[in-house]
TIPAZA-36486 format. One record per residue: z, y, x of N, C-alpha, C in turn; residue in three letters. Coordinates in nm, 4 decimals. Atoms other than C-alpha are relative to their C-alpha. Layout:
N
+----------+----------+----------+----------+----------+----------+----------+----------+----------+------+
!      n_w !      n_v !      n_u !     ca_w !     ca_v !     ca_u !      c_w !      c_v !      c_u ! rest !
+----------+----------+----------+----------+----------+----------+----------+----------+----------+------+
!        Z !        Y !        X !        Z !        Y !        X !        Z !        Y !        X !  ala !
...
+----------+----------+----------+----------+----------+----------+----------+----------+----------+------+
//
This chain:
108
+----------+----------+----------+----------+----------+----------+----------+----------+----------+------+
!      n_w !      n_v !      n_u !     ca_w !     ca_v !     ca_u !      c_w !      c_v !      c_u ! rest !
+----------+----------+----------+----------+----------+----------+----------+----------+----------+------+
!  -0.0839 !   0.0715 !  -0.0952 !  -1.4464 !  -1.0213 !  -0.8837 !  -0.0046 !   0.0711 !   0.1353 !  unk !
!  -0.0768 !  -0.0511 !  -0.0867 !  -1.2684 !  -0.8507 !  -0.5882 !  -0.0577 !  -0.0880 !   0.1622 !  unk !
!   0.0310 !   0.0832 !  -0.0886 !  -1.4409 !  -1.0018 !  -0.2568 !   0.0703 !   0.0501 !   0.1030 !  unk !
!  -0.1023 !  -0.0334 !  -0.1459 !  -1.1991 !  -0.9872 !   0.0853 !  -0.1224 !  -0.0471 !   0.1050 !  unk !
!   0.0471 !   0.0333 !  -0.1898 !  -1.3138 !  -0.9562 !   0.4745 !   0.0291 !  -0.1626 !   0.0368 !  unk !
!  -0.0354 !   0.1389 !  -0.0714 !  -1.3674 !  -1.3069 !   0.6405 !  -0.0396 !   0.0284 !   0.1231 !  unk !
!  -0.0020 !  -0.0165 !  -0.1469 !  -1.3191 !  -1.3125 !   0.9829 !  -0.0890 !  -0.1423 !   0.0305 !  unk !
!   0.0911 !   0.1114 !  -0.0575 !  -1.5823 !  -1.5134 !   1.1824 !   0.0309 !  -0.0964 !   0.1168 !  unk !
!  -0.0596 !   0.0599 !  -0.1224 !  -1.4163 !  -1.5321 !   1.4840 !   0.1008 !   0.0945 !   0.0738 !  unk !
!  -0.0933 !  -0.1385 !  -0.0692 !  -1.1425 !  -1.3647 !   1.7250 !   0.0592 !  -0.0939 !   0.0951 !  unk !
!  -0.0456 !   0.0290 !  -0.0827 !  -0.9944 !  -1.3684 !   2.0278 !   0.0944 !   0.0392 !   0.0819 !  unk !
!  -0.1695 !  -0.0737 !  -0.0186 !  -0.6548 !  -1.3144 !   2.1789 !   0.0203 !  -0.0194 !   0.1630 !  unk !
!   0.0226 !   0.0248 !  -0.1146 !  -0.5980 !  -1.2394 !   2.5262 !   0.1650 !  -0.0134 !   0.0052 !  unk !
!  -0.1303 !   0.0386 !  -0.0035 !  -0.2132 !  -1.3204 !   2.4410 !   0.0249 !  -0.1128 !   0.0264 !  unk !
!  -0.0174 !   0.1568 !   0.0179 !  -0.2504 !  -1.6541 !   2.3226 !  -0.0888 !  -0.0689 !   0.0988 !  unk !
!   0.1255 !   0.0515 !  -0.0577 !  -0.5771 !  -1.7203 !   2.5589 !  -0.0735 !  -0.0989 !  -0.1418 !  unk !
!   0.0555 !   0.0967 !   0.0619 !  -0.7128 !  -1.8372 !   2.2663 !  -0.1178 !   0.0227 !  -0.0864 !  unk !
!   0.1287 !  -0.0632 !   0.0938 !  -1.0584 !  -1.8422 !   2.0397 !   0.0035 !  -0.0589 !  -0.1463 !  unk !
!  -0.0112 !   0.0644 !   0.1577 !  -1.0485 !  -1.9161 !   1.6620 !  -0.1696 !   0.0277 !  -0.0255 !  unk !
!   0.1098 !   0.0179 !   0.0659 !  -1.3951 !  -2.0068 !   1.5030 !   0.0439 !  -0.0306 !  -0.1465 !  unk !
!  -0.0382 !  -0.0016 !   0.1052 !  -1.3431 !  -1.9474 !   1.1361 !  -0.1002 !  -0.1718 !  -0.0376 !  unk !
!   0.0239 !   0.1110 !   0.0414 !  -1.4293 !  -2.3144 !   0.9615 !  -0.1447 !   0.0054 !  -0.0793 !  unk !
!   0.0861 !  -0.0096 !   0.0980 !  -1.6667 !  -2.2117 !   0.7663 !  -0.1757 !   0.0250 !   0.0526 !  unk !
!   0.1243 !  -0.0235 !  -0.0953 !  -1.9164 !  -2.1113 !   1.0471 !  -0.0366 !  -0.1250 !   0.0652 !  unk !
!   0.0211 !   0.0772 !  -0.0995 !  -1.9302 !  -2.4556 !   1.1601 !  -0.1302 !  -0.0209 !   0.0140 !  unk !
!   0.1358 !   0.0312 !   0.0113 !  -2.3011 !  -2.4962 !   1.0699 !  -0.0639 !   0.1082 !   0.0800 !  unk !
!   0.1027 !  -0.0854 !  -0.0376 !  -2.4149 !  -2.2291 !   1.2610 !  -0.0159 !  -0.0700 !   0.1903 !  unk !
!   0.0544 !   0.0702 !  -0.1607 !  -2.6078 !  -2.3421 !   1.6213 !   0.0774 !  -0.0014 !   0.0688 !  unk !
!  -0.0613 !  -0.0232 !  -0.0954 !  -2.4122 !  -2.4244 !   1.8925 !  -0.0305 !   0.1123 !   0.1240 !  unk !
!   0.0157 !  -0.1360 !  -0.1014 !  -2.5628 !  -2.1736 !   2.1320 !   0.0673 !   0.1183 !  -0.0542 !  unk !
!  -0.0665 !  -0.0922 !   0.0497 !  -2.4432 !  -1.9143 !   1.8729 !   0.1347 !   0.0336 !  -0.0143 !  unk !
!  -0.1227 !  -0.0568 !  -0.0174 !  -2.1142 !  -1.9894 !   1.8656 !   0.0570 !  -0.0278 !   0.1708 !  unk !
!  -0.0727 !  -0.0717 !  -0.1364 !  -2.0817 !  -1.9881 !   2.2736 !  -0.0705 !   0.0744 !   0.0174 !  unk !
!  -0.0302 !  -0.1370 !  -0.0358 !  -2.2256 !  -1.7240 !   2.2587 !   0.1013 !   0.1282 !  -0.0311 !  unk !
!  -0.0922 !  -0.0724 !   0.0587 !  -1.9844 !  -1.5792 !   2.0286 !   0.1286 !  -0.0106 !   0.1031 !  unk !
!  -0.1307 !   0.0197 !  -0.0530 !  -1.6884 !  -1.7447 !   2.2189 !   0.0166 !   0.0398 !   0.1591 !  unk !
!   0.0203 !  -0.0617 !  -0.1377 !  -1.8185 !  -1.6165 !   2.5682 !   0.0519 !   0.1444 !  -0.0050 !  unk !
!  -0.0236 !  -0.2011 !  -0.0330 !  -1.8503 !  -1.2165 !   2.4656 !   0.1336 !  -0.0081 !  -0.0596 !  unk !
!  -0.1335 !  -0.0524 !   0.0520 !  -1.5137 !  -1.2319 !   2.2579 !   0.1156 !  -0.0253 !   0.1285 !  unk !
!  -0.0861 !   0.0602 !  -0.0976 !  -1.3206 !  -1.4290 !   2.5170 !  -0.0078 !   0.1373 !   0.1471 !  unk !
!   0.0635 !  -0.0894 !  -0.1087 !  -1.4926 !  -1.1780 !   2.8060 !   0.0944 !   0.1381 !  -0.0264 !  unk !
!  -0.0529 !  -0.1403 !   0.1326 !  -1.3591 !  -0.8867 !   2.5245 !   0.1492 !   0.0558 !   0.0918 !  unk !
!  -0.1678 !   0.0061 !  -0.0059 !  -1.0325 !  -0.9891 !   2.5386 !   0.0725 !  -0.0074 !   0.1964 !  unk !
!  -0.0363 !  -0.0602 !  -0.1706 !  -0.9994 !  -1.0152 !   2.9454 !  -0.0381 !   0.1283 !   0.0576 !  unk !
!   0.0023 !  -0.1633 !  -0.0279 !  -1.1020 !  -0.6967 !   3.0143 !   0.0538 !   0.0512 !  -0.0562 !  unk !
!  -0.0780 !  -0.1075 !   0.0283 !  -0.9527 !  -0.5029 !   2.7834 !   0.1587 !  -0.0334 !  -0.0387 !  unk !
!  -0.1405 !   0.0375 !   0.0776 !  -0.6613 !  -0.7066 !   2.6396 !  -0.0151 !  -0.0004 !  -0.1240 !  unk !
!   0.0370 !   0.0193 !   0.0947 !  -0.5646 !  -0.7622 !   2.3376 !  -0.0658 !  -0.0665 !  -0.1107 !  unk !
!   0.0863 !   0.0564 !   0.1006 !  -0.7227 !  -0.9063 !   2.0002 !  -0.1455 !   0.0370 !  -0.0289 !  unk !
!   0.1356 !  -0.0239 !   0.0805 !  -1.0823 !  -0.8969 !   1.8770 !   0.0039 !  -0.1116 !  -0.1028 !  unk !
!   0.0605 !   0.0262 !   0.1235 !  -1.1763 !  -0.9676 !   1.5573 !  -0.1627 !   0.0544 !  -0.0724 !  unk !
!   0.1397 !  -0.0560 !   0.0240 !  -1.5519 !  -0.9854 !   1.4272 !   0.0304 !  -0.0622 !  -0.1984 !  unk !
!  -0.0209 !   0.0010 !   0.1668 !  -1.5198 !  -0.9535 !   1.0272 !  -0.1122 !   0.0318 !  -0.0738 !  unk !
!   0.1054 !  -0.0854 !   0.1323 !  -1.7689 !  -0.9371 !   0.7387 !   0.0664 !   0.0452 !  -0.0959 !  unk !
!  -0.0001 !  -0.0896 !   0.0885 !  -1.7042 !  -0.6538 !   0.5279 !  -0.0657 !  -0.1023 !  -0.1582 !  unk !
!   0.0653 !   0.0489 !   0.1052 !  -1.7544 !  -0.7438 !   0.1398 !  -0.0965 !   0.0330 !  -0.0562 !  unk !
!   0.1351 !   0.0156 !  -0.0028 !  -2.1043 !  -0.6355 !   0.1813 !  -0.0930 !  -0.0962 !   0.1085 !  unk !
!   0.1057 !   0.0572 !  -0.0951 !  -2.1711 !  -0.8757 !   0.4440 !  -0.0388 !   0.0753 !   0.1504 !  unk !
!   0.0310 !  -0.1118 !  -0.1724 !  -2.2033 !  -0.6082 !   0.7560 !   0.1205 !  -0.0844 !   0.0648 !  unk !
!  -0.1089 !   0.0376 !  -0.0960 !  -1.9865 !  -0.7605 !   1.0665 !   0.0400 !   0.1282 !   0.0218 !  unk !
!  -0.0107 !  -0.0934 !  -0.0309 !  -1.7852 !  -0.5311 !   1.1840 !   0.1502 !  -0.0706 !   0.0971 !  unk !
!  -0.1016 !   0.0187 !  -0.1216 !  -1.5574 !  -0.5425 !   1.5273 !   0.1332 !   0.0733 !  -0.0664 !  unk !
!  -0.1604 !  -0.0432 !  -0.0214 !  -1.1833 !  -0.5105 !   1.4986 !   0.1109 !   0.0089 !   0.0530 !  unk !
!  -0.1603 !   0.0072 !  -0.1014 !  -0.8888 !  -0.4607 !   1.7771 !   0.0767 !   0.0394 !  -0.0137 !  unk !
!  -0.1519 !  -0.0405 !  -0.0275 !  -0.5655 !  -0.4432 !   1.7899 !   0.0944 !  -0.0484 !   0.0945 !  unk !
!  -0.1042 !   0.0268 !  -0.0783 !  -0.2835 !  -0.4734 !   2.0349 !   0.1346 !   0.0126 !  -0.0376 !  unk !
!  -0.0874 !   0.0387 !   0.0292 !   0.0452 !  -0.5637 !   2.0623 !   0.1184 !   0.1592 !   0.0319 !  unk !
!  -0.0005 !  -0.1042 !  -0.0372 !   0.2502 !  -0.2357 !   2.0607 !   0.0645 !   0.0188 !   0.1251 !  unk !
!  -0.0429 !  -0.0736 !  -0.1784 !   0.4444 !  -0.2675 !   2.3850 !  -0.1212 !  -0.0363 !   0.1385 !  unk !
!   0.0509 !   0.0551 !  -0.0953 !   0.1181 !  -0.3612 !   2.5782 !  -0.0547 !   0.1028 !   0.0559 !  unk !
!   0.0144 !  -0.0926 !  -0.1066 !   0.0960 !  -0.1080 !   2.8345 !  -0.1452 !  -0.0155 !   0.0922 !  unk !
!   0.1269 !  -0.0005 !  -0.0692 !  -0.2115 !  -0.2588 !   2.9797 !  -0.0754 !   0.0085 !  -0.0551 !  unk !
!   0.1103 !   0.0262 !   0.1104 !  -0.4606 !  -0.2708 !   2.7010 !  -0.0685 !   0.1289 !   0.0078 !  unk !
!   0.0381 !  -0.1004 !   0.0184 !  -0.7222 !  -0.0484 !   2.7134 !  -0.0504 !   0.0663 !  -0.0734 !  unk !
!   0.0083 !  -0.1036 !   0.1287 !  -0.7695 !   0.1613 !   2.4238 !  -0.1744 !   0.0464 !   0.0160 !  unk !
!   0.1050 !  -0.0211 !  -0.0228 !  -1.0628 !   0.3540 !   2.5449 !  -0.1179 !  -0.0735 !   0.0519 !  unk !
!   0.1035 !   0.1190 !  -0.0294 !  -1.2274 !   0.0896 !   2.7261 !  -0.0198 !  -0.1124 !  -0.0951 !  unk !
!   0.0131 !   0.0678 !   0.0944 !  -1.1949 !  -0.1001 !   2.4321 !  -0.1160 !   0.0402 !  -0.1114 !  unk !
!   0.0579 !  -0.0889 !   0.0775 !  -1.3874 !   0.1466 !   2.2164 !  -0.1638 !  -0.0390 !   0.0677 !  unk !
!   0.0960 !   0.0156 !  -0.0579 !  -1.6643 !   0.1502 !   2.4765 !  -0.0640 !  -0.1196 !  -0.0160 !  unk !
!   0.0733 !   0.1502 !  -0.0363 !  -1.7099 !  -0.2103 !   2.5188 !  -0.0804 !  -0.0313 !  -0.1841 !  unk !
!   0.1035 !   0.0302 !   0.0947 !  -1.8042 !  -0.2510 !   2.1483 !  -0.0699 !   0.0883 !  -0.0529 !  unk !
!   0.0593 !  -0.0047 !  -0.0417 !  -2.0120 !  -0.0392 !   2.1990 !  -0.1283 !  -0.0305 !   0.0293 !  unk !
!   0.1003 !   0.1072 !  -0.1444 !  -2.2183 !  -0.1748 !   2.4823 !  -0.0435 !  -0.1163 !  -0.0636 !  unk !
!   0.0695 !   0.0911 !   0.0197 !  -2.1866 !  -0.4941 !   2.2596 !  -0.0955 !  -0.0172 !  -0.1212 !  unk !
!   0.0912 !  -0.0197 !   0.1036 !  -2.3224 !  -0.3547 !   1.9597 !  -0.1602 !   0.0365 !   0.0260 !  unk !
!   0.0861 !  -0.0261 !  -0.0494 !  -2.5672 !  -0.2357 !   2.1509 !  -0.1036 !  -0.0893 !   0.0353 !  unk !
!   0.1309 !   0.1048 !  -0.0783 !  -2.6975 !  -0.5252 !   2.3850 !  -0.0471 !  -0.1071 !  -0.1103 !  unk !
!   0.0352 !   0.0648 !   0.0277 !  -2.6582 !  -0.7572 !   2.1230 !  -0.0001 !   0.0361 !  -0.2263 !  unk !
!   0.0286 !  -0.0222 !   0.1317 !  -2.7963 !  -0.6484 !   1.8115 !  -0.0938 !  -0.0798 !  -0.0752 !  unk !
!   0.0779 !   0.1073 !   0.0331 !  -3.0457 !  -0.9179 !   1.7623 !   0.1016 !  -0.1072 !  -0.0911 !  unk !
!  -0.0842 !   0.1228 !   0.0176 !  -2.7324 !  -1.1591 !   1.7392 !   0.0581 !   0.0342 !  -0.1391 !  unk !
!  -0.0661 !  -0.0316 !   0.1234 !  -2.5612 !  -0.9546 !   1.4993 !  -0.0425 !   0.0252 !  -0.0957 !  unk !
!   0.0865 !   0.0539 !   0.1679 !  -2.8231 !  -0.8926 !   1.2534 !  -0.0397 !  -0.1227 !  -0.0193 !  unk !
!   0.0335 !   0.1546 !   0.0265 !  -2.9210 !  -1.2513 !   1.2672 !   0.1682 !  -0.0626 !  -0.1054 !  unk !
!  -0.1317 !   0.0670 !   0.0744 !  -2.5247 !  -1.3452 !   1.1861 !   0.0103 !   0.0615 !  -0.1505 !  unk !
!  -0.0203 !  -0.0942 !   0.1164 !  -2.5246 !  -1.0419 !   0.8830 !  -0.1087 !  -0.0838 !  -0.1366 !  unk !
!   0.0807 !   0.0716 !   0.0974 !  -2.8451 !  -1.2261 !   0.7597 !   0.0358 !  -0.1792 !  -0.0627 !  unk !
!  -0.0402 !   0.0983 !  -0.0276 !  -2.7060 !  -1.5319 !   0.8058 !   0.1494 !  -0.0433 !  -0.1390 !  unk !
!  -0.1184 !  -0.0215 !   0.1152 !  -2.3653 !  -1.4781 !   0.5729 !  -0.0768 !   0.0513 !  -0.1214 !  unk !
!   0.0229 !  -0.0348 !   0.1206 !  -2.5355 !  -1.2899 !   0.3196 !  -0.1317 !  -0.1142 !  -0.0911 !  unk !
!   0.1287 !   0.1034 !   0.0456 !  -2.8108 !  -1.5892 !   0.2411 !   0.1437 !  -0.1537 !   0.0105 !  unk !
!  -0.0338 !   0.0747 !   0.0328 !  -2.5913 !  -1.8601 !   0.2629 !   0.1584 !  -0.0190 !  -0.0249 !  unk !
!  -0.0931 !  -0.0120 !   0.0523 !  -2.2314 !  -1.7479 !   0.1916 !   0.0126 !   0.0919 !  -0.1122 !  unk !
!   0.0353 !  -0.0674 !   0.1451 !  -2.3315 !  -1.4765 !  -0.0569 !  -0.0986 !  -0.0182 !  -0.0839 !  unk !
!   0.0850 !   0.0878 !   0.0803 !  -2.6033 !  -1.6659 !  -0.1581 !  -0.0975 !   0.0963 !  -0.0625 !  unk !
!   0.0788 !  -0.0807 !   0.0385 !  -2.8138 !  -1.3402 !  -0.1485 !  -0.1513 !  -0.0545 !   0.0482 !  unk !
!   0.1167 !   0.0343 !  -0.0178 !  -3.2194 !  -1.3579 !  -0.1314 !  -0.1083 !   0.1064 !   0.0277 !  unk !
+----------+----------+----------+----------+----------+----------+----------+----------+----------+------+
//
């Protein structure tokens, strides 16, 4: 059986808006503002969409895209920033990786 990317969360600096996928509702509230702080943060600085996706091994993995006439979006500063957030917050994100693969892949 064929497993697809589930998006965890994303954020649109079009719509001003934050989607928390449904399925994450059990996870701590500190975790998801923290999630909805750095994505939201994401998306005002650079513009644009973020998307944080698990791969069908379970790895998150950042995803942006913009809208193609958006002249302000920054491409490169986009690149950077995740980055910086892979960087500062790598605690968070192996915690979330462990987190999906134990109780949505039901690994051990």
């Amino acid at each position: 059986m064929e497993q697809q990317e589930i998006v965890l969360c994303a954020a649109s600096a079009y719509e001003k808006k934050f989607y928390l996928n449904q399925e994450f509702e059990g996870l701590p509230q500190h975790i998801k503002d923290e999630l909805k702080i750095m994505c939201v943060l994401f998306t005002e600085d650079v513009g644009g969409i973020l998307e944080l996706v698990y791969d069908e091994d379970g790895e998150l993995t950042f995803r942006t895209s913009f809208d193609e006439g958006d002249y302000l979006y920054d491409e490169i500063g986009s690149v950077l920033k995740v980055k910086e957030l892979q960087r500062e917050k790598t605690d968070l994100f192996e915690s979330l990786q462990m987190f999906y693969k134990i109780f949505i892949l039901g690994e051990l």
